[in-house]
N, C-alpha and C positions, 0 to 999 in steps of 0.2 A: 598465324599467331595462336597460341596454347592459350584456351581457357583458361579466367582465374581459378584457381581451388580454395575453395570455401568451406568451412567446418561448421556446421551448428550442433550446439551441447546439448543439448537434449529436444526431441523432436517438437514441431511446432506447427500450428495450423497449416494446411497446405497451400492458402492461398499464399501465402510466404514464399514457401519451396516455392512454388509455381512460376515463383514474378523472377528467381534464378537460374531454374534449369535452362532457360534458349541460350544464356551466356555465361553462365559458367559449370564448372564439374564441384556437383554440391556429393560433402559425405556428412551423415546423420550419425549421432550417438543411436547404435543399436536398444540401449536399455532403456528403459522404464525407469531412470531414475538421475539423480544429479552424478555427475562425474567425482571421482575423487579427484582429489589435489594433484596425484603423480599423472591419473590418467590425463587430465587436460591440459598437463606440460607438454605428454606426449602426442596427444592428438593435435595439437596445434602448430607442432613445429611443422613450416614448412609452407604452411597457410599464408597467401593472401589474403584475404580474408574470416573473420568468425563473429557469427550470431549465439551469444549465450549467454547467462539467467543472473539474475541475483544471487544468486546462491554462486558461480561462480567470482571468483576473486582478482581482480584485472590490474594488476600492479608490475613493477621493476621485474618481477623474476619473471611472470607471465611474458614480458616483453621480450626479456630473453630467450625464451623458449620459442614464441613466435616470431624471431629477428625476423622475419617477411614479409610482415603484415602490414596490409594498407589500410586497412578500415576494422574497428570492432563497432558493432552494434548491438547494442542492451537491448532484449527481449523482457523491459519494463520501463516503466515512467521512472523510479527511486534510481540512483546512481550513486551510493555511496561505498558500494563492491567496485567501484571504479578509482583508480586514482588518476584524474582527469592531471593534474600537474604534472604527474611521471608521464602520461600518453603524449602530452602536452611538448613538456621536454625531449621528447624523444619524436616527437611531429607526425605522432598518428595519429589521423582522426577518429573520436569515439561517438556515440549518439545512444540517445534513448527514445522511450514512446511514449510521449505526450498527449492529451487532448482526447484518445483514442478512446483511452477507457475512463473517463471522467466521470458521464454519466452512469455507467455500470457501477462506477465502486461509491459515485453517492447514492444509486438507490440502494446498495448496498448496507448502505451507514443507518439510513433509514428501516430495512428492513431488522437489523440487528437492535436499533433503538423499539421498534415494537416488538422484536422477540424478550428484550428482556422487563422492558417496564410490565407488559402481558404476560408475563413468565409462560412464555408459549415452550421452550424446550424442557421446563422442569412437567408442566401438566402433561406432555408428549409422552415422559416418559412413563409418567404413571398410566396410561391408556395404553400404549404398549408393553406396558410389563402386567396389564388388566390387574389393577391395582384399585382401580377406582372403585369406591363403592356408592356409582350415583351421585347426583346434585345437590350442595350443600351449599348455604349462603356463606358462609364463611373460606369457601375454597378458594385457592389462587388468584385471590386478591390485589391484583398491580394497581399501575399509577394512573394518572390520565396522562395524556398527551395533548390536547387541544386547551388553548388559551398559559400554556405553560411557557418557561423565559429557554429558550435552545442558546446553550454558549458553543460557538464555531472558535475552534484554535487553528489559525490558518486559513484564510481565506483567500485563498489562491482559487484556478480552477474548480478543483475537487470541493474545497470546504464551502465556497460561493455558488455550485451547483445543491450542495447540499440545504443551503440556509432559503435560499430559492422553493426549493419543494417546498418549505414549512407555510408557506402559504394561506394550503388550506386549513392547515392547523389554529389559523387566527394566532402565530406565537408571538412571544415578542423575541427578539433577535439582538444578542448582543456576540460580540467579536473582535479574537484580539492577533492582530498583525503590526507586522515592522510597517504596513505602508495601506493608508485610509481606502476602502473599497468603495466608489463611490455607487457603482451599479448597488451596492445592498443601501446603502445609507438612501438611496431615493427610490429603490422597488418598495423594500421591506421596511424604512425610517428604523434599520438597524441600527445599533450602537458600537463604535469603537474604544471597547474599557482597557484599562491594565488588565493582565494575567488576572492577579491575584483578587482584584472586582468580578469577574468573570468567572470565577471560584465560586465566588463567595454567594453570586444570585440565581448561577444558572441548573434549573429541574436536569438538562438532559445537557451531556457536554460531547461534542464530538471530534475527537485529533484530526488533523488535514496538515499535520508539519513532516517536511523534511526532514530524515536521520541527518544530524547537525551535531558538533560540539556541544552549542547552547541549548539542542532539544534531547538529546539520552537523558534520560530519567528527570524531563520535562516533571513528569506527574510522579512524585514519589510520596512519603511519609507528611511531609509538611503539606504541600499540595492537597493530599488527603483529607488534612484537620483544617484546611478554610473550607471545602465546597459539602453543602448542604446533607446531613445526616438521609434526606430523603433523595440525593441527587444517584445520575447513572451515568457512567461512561463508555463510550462507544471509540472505539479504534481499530482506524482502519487503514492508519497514515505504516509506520513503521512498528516492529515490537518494540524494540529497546526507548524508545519516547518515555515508557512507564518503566517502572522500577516492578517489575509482578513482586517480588518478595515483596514491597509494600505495599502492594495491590490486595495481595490475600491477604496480609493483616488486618489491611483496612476493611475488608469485606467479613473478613469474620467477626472483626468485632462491632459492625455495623456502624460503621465511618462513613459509611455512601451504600446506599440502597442495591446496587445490583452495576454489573460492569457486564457492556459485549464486546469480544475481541475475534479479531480476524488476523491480527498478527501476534508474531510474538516477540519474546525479547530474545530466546534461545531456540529460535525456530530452527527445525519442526518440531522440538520438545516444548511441553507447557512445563513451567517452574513447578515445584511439589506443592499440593493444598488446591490448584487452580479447579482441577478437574471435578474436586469432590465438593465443591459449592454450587447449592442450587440454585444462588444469586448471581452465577456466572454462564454468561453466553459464549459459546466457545466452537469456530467455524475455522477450516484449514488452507482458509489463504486463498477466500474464492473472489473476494470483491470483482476482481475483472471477469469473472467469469461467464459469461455470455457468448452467445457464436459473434456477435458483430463487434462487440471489445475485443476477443483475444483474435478475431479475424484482423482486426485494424493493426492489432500491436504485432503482428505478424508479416500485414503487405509495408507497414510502416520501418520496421526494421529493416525489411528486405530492400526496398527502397533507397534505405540510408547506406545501407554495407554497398548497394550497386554504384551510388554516387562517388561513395570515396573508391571503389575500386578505379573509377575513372576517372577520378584528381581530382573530383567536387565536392566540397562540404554535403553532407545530406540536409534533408528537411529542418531535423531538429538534431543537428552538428552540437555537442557541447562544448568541442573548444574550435570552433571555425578561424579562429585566426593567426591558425598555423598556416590558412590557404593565401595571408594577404601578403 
């Protein structure tokens, strides 16, 4: 019996490959880069299986193109490059990586909330461009962070790891979800407010939501004019959550103190204006990045594409009940 053939889009930790070479014949995207649209029509036909990225587009046509495929597996937690209805209807099994990189991308969140309240990337630059002319009291001036109010959007996983570390910070913790967390309300005597409460008190605010209908341009113009003249936003959920065209107005005209982002809304491009703000923290889509996050999102995917090769739902199957 022939090996499954299996395509991944762009190359991925090795412990991944590893966990497929004994049982099937793996081919790798040669470049350095995300596939175009034509090429990953063509590289997929014909495939049993394929491991590929967010930036990939998993929909009706892609299915056609793959009429042979038994399993796709997301080389990421977000699945909204997915259309889990069309996989659904058409009874492939899909999956993404969960859990893996949770911790990575909230200490992530965290290190971005003191880059920018410390205005650690704008001082940066001045020291490497030796600009600096010595220690003046009035230099680079941030916020504090300890005993300050942290608003978590999403307290899932990621945004409940996140609220967890503040800990030491003595913060107070308020957070707004579809469904009461009780692990924070009895670690942290966190608070479950509306949105727009959550605006309105929180120093440091940090995204943790889903790309959703209800969440693209979550944070836009309005959003902006409730939360605090002195407040910073951190995102590290999805780009498009924030509206950036009203993210730079808001930041130029000092609407909210300082924003850091790790996605975007038009990723890999930042909107015009983003770049040239010194109140702006701006990182290229690393949260997971660690050897033991993107090693996990790697055996975990490989994992999942091997299960449905062999008619089983994987670990973390998003529609497993095309199996029942």
């Amino acid at each position: 019996m022939s090996k499954p053939n299996v395509y991944i889009t762009r190359r991925i930790p090795q412990a991944g490959i590893d966990l497929l070479l004994p049982g099937c014949n793996v081919e790798i995207n040669p470049h350095d880069r995300a596939l175009t649209r034509r090429e990953l029509l063509e590289q997929v036909a014909g495939r049993d299986g394929v491991i590929g990225l967010l930036t990939d587009r998993i929909d009706g046509e892609f299915f056609d193109a793959a009429a042979e495929i038994k399993g796709y597996a997301n080389y990421a937690v977000g699945f909204d490059n997915i259309d889990v209805p069309e996989a659904t209807r058409r009874r492939v099994p899909v999956s993404n990586t969960p859990d893996v990189l949770t911790e990575a991308t909230a200490e992530m969140a965290w290190a971005l909330l003191f880059a920018v309240a410390r205005r650690l990337t704008e001082s940066e630059r001045v020291m490497r461009a030796d600009k600096w002319p010595g220690w003046g009291p009035l230099q680079f001036i941030g916020a504090d962070i300890g005993g300050k109010t942290l608003g978590i959007v999403g307290a899932g996983r990621i945004g409940a790891s996140m609220a967890l570390k503040s800990r030491g910070f003595n913060m107070r913790v308020l957070y707004c979800d579809a469904r009461a967390n009780v692990e924070l309300e009895q670690s942290l005597g966190a608070e479950r407010v509306e949105f727009d409460a959550l605006l309105a008190q929180a120093d440091f605010i940090s995204i943790h939501v889903p790309l959703l209908p209800e969440t693209r341009h979550l944070f836009n113009a309005r959003a902006f004019e409730k939360m605090k003249p002195s407040a910073y936003l951190i995102n590290t959920s999805r780009g498009p959550v924030i509206n950036e065209a009203d993210l730079v107005a808001a930041l130029q005209a000092g609407k909210i103190a300082g924003a850091a982002l790790d996605v975007y809304e038009f990723e890999p491009k930042m909107i015009r204006g983003l770049a040239a703000l010194e109140n702006a923290v701006t990182t290229p889509h690393v949260s997971s990045a660690t050897a033991t996050a993107r090693d996990g999102m790697a055996t975990l995917a490989a994992r999942n594409l091997l299960n449905m090769l062999a008619g089983k739902p994987g670990p973390t199957c998003l529609n497993p009940e095309i199996f029942s």
